[in-house]
LOVOKOL-734976 format. One line per 5 residues: their letters; for each residue x, y, z of C-alpha. Coordinates in pm, whole numbers. Layout:
<recs>
A = X Y Z | ...
</recs>
This chain:
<recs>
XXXXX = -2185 2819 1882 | -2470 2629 1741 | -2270 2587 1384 | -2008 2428 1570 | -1917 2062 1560
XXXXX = -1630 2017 1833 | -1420 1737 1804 | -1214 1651 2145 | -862 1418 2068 | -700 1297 2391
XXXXX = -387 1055 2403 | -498 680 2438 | -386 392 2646 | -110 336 2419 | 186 485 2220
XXXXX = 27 602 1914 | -340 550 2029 | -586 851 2034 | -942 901 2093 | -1206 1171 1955
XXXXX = -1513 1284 2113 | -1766 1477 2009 | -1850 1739 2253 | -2084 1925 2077 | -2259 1911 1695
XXXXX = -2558 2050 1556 | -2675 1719 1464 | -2649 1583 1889 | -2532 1328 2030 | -2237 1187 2168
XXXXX = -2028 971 1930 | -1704 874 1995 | -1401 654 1852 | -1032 515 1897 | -807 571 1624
XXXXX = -425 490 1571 | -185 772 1428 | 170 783 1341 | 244 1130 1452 | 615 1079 1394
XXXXX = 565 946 1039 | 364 1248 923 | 628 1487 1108 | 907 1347 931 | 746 1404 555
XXXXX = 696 1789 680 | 1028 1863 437 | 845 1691 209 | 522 1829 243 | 663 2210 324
XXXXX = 816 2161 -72 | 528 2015 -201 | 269 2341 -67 | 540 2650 -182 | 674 2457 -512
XXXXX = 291 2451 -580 | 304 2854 -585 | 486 2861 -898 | 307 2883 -1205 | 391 2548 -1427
XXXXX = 329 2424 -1746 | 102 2122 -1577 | -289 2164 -1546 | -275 1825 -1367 | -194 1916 -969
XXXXX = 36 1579 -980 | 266 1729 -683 | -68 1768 -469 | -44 1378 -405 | 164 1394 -99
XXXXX = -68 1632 35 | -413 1471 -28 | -224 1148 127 | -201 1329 452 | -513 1464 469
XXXXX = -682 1189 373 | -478 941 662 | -569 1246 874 | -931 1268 803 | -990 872 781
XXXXX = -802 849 1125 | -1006 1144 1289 | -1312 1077 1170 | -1402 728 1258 | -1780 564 1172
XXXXX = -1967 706 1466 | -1791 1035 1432 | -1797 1078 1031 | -2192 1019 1074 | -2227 1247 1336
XXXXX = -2026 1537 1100 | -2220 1417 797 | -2577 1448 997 | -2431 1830 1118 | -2384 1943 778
XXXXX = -2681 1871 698 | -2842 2022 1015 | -2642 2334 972 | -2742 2398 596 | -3130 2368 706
XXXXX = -3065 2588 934 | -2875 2827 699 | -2593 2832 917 | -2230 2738 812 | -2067 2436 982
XXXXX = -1753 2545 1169 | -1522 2238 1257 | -1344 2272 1578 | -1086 2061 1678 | -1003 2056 2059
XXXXX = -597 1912 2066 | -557 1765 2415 | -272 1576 2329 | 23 1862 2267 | 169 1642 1992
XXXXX = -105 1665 1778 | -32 2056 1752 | 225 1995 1549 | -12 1840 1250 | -169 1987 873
XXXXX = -484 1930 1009 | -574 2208 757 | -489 1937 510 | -801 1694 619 | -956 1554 282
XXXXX = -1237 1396 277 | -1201 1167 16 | -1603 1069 -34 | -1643 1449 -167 | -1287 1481 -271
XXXXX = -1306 1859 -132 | -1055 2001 181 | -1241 2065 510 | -1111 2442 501 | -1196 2504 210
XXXXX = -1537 2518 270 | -1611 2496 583 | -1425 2705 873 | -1153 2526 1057 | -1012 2630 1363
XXXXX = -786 2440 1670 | -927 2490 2016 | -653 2507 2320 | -809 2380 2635 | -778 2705 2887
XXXXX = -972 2909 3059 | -1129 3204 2901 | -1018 3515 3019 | -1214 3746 2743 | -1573 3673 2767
XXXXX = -1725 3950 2531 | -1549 4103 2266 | -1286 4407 2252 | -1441 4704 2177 | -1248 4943 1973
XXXXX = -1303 5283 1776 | -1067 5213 1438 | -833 5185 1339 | -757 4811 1436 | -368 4922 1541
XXXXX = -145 4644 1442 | 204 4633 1567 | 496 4485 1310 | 787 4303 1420 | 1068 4213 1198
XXXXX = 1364 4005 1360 | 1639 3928 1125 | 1911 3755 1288 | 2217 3732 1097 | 2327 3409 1176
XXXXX = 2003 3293 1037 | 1864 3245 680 | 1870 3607 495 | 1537 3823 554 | 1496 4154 397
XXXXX = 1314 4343 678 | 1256 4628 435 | 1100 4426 139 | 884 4216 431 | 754 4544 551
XXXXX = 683 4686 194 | 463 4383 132 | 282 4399 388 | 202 4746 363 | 104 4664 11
XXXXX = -146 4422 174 | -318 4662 377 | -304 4946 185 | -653 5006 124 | -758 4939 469
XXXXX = -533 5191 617 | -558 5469 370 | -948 5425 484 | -894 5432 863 | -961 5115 940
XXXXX = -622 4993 988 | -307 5142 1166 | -3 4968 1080 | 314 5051 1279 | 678 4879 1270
XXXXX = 901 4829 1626 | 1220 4990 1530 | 1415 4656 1555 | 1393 4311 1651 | 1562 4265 2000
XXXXX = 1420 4258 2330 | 1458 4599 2418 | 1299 4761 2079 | 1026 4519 2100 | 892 4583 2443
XXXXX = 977 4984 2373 | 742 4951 2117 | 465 4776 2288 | 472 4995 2594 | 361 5217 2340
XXXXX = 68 5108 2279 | -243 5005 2294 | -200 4725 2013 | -470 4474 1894 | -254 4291 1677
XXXXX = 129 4186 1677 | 231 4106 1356 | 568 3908 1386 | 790 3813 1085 | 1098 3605 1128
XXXXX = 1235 3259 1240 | 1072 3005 1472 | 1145 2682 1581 | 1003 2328 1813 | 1247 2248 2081
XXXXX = 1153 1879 2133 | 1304 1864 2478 | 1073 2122 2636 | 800 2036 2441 | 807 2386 2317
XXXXX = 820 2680 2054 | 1113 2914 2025 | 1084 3237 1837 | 1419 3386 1720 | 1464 3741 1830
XXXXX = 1814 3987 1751 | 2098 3925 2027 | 2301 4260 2128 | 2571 4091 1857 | 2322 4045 1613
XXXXX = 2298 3701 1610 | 1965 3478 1690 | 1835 3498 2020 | 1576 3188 2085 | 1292 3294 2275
XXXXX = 1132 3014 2465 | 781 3077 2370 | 706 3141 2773 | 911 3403 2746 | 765 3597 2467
XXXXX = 425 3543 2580 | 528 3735 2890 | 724 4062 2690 | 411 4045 2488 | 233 4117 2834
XXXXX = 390 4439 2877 | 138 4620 2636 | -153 4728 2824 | -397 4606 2760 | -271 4277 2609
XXXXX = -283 4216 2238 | -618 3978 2129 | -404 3823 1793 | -57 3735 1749 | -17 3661 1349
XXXXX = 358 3442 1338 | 458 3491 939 | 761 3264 833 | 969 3376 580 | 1001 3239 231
XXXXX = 1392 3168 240 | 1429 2926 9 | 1796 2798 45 | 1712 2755 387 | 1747 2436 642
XXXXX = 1545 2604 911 | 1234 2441 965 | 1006 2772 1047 | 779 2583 1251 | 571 2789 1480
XXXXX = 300 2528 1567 | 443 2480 1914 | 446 2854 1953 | 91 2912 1908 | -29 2635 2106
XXXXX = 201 2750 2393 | 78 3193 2325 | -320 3076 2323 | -226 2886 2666 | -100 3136 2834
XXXXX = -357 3419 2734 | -356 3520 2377 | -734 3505 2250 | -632 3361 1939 | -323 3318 1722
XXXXX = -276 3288 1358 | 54 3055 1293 | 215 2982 923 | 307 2562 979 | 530 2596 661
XXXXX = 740 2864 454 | 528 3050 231 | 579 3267 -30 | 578 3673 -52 | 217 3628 -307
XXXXX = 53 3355 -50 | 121 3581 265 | 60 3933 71 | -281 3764 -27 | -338 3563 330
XXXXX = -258 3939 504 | -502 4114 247 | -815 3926 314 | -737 3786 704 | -697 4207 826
XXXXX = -941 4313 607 | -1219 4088 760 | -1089 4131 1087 | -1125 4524 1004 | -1493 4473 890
XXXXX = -1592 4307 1230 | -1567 3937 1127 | -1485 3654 1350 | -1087 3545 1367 | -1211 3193 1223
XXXXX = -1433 3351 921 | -1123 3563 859 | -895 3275 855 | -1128 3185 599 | -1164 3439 369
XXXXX = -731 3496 407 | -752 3137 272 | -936 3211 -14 | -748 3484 -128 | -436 3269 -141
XXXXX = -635 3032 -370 | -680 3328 -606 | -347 3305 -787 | -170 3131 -900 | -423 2855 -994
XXXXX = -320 2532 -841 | -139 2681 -544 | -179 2470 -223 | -33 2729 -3 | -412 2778 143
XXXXX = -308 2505 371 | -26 2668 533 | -207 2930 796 | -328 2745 1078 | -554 2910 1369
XXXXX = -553 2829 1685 | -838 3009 1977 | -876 3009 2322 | -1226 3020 2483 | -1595 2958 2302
XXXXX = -1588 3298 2107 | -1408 3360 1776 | -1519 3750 1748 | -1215 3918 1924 | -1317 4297 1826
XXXXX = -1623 4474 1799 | -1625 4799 1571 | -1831 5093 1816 | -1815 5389 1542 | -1693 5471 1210
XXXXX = -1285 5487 1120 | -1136 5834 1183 | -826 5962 1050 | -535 5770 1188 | -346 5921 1484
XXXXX = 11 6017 1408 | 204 5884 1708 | 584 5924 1726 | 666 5516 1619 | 382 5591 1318
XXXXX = 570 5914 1243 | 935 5732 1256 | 769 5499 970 | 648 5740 777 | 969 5906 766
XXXXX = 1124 5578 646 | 883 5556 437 | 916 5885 279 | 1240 5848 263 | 1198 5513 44
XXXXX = 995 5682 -194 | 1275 5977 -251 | 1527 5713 -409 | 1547 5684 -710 | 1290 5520 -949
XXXXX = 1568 5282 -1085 | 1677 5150 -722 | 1327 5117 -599 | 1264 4883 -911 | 1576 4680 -778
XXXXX = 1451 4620 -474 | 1071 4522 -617 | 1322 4303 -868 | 1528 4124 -578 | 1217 4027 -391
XXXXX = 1054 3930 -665 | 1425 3646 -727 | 1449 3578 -390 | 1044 3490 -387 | 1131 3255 -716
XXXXX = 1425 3095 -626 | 1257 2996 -260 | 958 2818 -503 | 1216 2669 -786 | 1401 2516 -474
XXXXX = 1112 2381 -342 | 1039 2227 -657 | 1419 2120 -664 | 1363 1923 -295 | 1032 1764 -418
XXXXX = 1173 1642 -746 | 1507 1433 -562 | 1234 1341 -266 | 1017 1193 -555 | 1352 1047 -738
XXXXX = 1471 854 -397 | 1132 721 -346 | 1137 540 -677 | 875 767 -831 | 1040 816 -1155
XXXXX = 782 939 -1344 | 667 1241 -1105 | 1037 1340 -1041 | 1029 1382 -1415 | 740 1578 -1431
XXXXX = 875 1817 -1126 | 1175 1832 -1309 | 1055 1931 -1620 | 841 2222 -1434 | 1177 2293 -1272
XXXXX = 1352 2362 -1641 | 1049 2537 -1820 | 1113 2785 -1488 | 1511 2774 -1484 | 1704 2596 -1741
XXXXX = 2018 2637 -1550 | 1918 2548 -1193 | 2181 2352 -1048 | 2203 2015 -1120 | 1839 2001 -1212
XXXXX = 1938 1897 -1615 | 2183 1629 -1484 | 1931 1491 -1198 | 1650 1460 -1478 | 1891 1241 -1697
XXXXX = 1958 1055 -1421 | 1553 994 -1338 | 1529 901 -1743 | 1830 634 -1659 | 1699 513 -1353
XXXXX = 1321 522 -1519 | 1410 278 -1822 | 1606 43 -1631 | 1307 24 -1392 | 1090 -30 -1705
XXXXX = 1363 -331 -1818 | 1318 -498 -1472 | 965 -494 -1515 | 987 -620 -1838 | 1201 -881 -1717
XXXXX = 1011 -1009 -1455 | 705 -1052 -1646 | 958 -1220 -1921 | 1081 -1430 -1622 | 647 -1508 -1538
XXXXX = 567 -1605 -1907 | 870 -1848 -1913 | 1002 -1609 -2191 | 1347 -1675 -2109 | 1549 -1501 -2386
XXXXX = 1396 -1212 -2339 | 1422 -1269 -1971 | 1803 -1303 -1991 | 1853 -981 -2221 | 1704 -766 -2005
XXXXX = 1849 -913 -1694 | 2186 -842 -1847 | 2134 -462 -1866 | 2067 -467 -1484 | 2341 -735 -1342
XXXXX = 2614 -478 -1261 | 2357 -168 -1123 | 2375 -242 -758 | 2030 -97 -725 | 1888 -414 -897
XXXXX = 2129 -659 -632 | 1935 -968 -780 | 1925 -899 -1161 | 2263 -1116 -1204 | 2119 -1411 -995
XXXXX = 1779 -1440 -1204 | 1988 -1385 -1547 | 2192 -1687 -1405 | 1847 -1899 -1359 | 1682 -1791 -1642
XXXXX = 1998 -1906 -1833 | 1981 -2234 -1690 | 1604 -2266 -1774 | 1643 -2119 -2129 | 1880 -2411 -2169
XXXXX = 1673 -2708 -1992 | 1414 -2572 -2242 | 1576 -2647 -2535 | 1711 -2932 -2395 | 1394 -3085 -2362
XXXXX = 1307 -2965 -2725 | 1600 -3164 -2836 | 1506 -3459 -2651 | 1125 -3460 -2808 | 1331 -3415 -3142
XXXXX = 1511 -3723 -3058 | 1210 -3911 -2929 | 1037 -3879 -3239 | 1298 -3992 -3506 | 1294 -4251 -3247
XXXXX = 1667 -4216 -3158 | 1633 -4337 -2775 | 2001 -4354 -2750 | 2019 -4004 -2813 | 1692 -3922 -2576
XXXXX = 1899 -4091 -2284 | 2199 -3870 -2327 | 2000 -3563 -2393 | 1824 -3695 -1992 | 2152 -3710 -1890
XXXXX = 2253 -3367 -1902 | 1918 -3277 -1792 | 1971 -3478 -1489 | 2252 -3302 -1385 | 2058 -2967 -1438
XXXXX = 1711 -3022 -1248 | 1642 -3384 -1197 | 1286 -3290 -1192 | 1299 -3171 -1585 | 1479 -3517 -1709
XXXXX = 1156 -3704 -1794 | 957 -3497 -1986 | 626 -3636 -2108 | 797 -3959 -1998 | 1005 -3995 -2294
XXXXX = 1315 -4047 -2125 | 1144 -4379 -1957 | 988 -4496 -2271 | 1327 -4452 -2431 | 1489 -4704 -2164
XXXXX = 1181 -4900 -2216 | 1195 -4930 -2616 | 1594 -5013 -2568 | 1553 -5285 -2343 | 1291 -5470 -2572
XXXXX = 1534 -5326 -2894 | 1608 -5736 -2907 | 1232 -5814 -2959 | 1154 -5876 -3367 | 1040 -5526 -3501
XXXXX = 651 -5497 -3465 | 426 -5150 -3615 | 511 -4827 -3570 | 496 -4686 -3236 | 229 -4357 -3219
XXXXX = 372 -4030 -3084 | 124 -4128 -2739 | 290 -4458 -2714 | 592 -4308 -2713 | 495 -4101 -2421
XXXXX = 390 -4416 -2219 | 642 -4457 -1951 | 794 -4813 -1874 | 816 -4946 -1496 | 1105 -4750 -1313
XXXXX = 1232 -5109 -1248 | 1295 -5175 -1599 | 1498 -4816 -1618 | 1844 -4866 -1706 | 2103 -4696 -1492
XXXXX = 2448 -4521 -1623 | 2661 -4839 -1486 | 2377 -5121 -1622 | 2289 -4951 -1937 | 2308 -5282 -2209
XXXXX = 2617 -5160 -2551 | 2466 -5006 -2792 | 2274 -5248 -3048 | 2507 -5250 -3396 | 2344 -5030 -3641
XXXXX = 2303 -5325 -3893 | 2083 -5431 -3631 | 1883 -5186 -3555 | 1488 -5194 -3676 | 1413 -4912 -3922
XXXXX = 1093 -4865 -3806 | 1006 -4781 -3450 | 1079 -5056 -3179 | 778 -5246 -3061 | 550 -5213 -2749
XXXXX = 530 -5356 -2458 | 212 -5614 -2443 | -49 -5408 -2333 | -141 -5675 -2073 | 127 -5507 -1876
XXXXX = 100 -5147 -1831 | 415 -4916 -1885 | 537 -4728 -1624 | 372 -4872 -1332 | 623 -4966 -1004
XXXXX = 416 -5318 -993 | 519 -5373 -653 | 280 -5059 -515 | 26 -5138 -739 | 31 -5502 -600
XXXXX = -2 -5360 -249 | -290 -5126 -359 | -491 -5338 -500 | -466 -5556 -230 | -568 -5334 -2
XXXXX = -853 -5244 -157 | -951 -5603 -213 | -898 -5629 151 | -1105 -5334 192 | -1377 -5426 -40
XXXXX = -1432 -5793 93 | -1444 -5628 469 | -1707 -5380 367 | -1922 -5662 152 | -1880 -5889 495
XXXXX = -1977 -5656 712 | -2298 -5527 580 | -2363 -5842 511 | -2373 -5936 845 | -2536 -5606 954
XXXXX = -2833 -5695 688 | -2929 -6092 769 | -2739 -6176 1075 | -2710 -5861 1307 | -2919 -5940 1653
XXXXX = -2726 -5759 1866 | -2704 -5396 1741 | -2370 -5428 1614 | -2396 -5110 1414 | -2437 -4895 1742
XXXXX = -2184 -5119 1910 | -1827 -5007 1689 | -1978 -5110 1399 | -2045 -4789 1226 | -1693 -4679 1334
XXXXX = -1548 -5016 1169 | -1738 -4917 833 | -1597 -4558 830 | -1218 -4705 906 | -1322 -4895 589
XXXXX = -1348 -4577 396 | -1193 -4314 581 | -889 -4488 593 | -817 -4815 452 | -995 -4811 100
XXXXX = -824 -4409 55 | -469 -4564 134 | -524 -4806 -138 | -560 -4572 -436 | -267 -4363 -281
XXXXX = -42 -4653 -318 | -187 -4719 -683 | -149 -4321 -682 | 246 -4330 -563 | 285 -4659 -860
XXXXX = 226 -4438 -1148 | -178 -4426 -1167 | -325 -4281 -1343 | -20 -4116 -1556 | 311 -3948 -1424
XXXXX = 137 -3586 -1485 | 42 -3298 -1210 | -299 -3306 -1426 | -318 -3718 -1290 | -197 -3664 -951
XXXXX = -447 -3421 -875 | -759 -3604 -1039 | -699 -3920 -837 | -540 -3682 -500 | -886 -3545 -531
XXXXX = -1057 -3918 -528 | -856 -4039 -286 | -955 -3685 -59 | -1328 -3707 -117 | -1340 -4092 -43
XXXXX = -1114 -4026 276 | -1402 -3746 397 | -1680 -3927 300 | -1580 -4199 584 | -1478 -3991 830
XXXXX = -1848 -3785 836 | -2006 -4108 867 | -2317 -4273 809 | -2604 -4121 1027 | -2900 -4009 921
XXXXX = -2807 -3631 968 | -2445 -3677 813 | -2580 -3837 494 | -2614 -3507 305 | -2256 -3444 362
XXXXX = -2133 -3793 284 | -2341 -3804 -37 | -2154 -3481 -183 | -1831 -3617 -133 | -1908 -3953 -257
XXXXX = -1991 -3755 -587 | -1686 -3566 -556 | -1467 -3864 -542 | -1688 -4052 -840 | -1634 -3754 -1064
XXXXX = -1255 -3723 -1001 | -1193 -4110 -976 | -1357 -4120 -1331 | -1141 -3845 -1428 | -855 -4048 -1315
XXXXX = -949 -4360 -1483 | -1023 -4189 -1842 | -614 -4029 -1799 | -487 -4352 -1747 | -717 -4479 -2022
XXXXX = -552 -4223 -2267 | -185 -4270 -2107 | -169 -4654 -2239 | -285 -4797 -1909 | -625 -4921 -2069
XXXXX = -658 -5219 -1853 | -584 -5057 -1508 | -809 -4740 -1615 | -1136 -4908 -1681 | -1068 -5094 -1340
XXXXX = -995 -4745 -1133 | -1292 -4584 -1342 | -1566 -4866 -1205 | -1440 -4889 -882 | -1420 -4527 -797
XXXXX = -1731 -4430 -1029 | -1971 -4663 -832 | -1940 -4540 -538 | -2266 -4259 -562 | -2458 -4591 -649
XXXXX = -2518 -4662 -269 | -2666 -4382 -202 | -2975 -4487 -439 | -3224 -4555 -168 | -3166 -4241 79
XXXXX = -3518 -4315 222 | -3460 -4648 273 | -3181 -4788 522 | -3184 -5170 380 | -3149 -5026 23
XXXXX = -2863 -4826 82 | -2705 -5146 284 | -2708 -5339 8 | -2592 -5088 -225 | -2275 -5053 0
XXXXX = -2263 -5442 11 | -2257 -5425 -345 | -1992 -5160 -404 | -1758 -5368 -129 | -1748 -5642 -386
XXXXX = -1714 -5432 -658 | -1394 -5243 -502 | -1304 -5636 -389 | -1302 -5756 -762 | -1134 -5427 -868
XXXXX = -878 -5465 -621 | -821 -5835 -713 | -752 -5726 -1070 | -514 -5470 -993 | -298 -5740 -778
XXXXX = -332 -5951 -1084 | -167 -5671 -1344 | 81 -5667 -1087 | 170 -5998 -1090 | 158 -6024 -1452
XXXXX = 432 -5692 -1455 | 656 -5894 -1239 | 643 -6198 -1466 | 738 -5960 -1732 | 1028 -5847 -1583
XXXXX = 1144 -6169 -1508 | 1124 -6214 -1884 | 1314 -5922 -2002 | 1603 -5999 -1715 | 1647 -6407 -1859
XX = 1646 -6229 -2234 | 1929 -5958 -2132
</recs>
């Protein structure tokens, strides 16, 4: 058909690969696509799915259709997976063709691959327009075989329909009598017009089956009962009555060939599940349908899930009707749809009749004159009688029977809602179990354990809250609150690692006011106490024993406690760590000084000539390195600028400059880095890590012409960090050393003053060699002047 977009899905290469083509659109063209698809993933949420549709049929207190999540999440992987770019344009660009032409878009989809049978596709939701394909468009699956019926049936009405009912007792319970009733019900207008002949098969074995279609013709079969996928054949099973009255399973072969004995063969099969609630069955007659439309059946109409006596009573009313008034199978499919969307509002059970065609042509029938009376035949007569006979009970039991549908109907949708609300509850979605729940008790009160399970999701819901809560405590370094809620959890074993955390956050609750302590200590100037508040921190995370460097400026202040009392020591002096040489370990630390002795005011500082904190011995080594480094680079370009007559810059020179400060100069400031420059903070390790980074870069992109861009940026970086640097240490007590790191690593851009001119920038990088030289020389000297003051300190002890 012109209004047709065909979509053609094949299995791919691979396990879980498919491909769709289009084979025909209104829009042209041939787009195409490869999409992945975990078939198995979606068939094993079909319970789930299956409760979510028929729990939607009951009529709930919610205007919110929460419970249609699992459903939109299907159709939406379903429609994202089938409709890849090329092909979602190509659909997109066919709407629009088909509404200019004032046509409606039909959506066809072509299943190859017999796996893919088994899918909602009815489900597809496109989530750009957040509307269902079938609901607005007509959606039908195409089986790939030939096409036996060309033109359409043409038939004088009524449309004869022939009913089967097969109620095995072995089986979930199905009330052939109330399933009959409903359907009559259904078609009750078309058939007191003419248009429609409904007649039942006496029973549901073989024998009364094929009885009944040898008395035909029939256009329709109508079959109501039990149907299954055996995975090993790759095929449907319909459950029939055994001669004991137990299920019979029909491969689907097999029924397709009793179904040939009516002459001439039926155009529709309709396969109607039944709506047992309590049941385990999976009614799943996709395989079924595939297999009847295969073999020769123009068209079958399959329900993929239960469905309830309203959804099927409405489907039935408005699929025969159309079919009765010379529509197409797919527009009827269409219109049965919409009459399940009727009532109750919300109800997703429009999802659950899936269509499946043989051939290019959907119109099965063509009407050649007006109804006329129906015929009485002998089957017709036989249901009549039963009928009849029905109506001649009592008023009182008929009203039973109307009442026990009417229960069984309702308990099949509150045990849906029962199976949705524990799915929802095991996948940790408290608060949508609740609200299924809730719908569940409005409905029944007394269902089962449904009053018990919700407790249980308001439980399991506020101890998920208190992990939460926890966690975040646990984040924000909150620890108290961190530990109370951690104890709630520590003996649930669905929260395995609740005691574990409590156990840490315990441990960090307690370092924490440990350290408090310690600062409490550090300012009343009490070092003796600071050290054996470190202590126990020691043994708890080494890392948290030095906080601020307290604990070293407490060994520092004791070991010059012999020193005459100077001026009060500032809280930031007191946070100026001493050389880790001067620290005093548990076995060397000096008696405790009498407290006759002891100043009243703070202790003293250390001369500022000699910075606290800093392991003089790497400091020593970096600065001589970068004297080293400096005097290299002044010599070099010195030579390069007077005395260079034989290229020496093309000749390994330029590679000797970048060595200079790619490698030499950067492992300079990382042994004044691993001393204690600029302070013992992550705030200073990062500032002069950065430096030392951007200095390191800088030489390794070199010095050409096209590279000078690139070594100009990180020359700035490392000038703005290295300053950085220098200012910490500044403010950390290390005046002396700071100012040095500051002009050393600040003067670095200065080189690049003359960019246009190549002597200009030589003797700017001549320059800052003997600036780094000078700054390196000074930093050897603070070293050396540290080591003399240790030496001091040791004669003194």
């Amino acid at each position: 058909m012109d209004g047709d977009i065909e979509l053609e899905l094949a299995a791919g290469s691979e396990p879980g690969e498919y491909s769709v083509r289009v084979v025909q659109a209104p829009a042209g063209g041939n787009a195409s696509g490869v999409f992945r698809l975990d078939v198995e993933g979606i068939l094993e949420r079909r319970t789930e799915l299956e409760s979510t549709v028929l729990a939607s049929a009951v009529a709930a207190r919610r205007t919110t259709p929460v419970a249609e999540l699992p459903v939109r999440g299907v159709g939406q992987q379903l429609f994202q997976a089938l409709f890849t770019r090329e092909v979602y344009g190509t659909y997109r660009a066919s709407l629009g063709a088909a509404q200019h032409s004032g046509q409606q878009l039909r959506v066809v989809l072509r299943l190859a691959a017999p796996e893919l049978a088994a899918l909602p596709w009815e489900m597809l939701f496109d989530p750009e327009t957040e509307t269902y394909l079938c609901q607005t468009e007509p959606l039908l699956r195409h089986i790939p075989a030939p096409d036996y019926h060309l033109k359409p049936l043409e038939i004088v009405p009524p449309l004869r329909i022939l009913g089967l009912v097969a109620a095995p007792r072995d089986l979930p319970s199905l009330d052939g009598e109330a399933e009959k009733r409903h359907l009559a019900a259904a078609l009750g207008g078309p058939i007191s017009e003419g248009r429609i002949e409904l007649v039942w098969a006496p029973g549901g074995t073989w024998e009364d089956i094929q009885s009944s279609l040898l008395a035909g013709p029939w256009h329709v079969v109508h079959f109501i009962g039990h149907g299954d996928y055996d995975s090993r054949s790759d095929e449907g099973r319909i459950a029939l009555v055994g001669a004991d009255g137990r299920a019979a399973m029909v491969r689907a072969i097999r029924f397709m060939a009793l179904l040939s004995v009516a002459a001439p063969r039926p155009r529709l099969v309709v396969l109607n599940s039944c709506s047992s609630g309590e049941s385990g069955q999976e009614d799943l007659f996709s395989g079924t349908a595939s297999t009847l439309v295969r073999s020769g059946i123009s068209a079958v109409a399959a329900m993929q899930f239960a469905i309830s006596d309203v959804a099927a009573i409405a489907f039935a009313q408005g699929f025969y009707a159309a079919i009765a008034s010379g529509r197409g199978v797919d527009e009827a499919a269409r219109i049965g749809r919409i009459s399940v969307m009727a009532s109750p509002d919300g109800t997703l059970e429009w999802v659950t009749p899936a269509l499946y065609v043989r051939g290019g042509s959907t119109q099965l029938f063509t009407l050649s004159a007006p109804p006329k009376p129906p015929v009485r035949k002998q089957a017709d007569q036989e249901t009549e009688g039963q009928q009849q006979r029905l109506d001649e009970l009592p008023d009182r039991l008929q009203d039973d029977a109307r009442e026990r549908a009417r229960l069984r109907s309702r308990q099949a949708q509150l045990h849906a809602l029962y199976v949705q609300a524990s799915a929802e509850l095991r996948a940790k979605h408290y608060g949508l179990a609740l609200e299924l729940l809730d719908d569940l008790l409005t409905l029944d009160p007394d269902y089962r354990d449904a009053a018990a399970l919700r407790l249980s999701a308001v439980q399991r819901q506020e101890r998920a809250e208190a992990y939460e809560r926890a966690v975040e405590a646990e984040e924000d370094e909150d620890w108290s609150t961190a530990i109370s809620e951690f104890s709630k959890l520590q003996d649930d074993p669905a929260f395995a690692d609740a005691a574990a955390r409590k156990e840490r956050a315990e441990k960090r609750q307690r370092i924490a006011d440990l350290q408090a302590e310690l600062d409490y200590h550090a300012g009343s100037g009490n070092w003796e106490a600071v050290l054996d508040v470190a202590a126990e921190l020691e043994a708890l995370d080494p890392a948290a024993a030095d906080p601020d460097g307290l604990t070293t400026a407490a060994r520092g202040h004791l070991g010059a406690a012999a020193e005459p009392p100077a001026t009060p020591v500032s809280r930031a002096d007191r946070q100026s760590p001493v050389p880790p040489s001067q620290a005093i370990s548990g076995t060397d630390r000096p008696s405790p000084v009498p407290s006759s002795d002891r100043p009243s005011a703070e202790p003293a500082e250390a001369p500022s000539e000699q910075p606290q904190g800093l392991d003089f011995r790497l400091l020593g080594s970096g600065g001589l390195l970068l004297a080293l480094a400096g005097g290299l680079l002044a010599f070099f370009y010195n030579y390069l600028l007077w005395y260079d007559e034989n290229d020496w810059w093309y000749n390994r020179g330029s590679g000797t400059i970048q060595f200079m400060y790619g490698v030499l100069a950067p492992a300079g400031y990382t042994l004044l880095l691993l001393s204690g420059l600029p302070v013992r903070t992550v705030l200073g390790r990062v500032a002069l890590g950065v430096a030392i980074g951007a200095e390191a870069l800088m030489g390794l992109v070199g010095f050409e012409v096209e590279a000078q861009p690139a070594a100009l940026v990180w020359s700035l970086v490392h000038a703005v960090f290295g300053v950085c640097a220098g200012i910490l240490a500044i403010r950390g007590g290390h005046a002396v050393a700071g100012w040095v790191l500051l002009v050393s690593a600040g003067s670095l851009p200065l080189v690049w003053a003359g960019l246009e001119e190549s002597a200009v920038i030589g003797v700017g990088f001549m320059v800052q060699g003997m600036v780094v030289a000078a700054c390196g020389a000074v930093f050897l000297v603070l070293a050396v002047q540290m080591r003399k003051g240790r030496s001091g300190h040791d004669k003194a002890g």
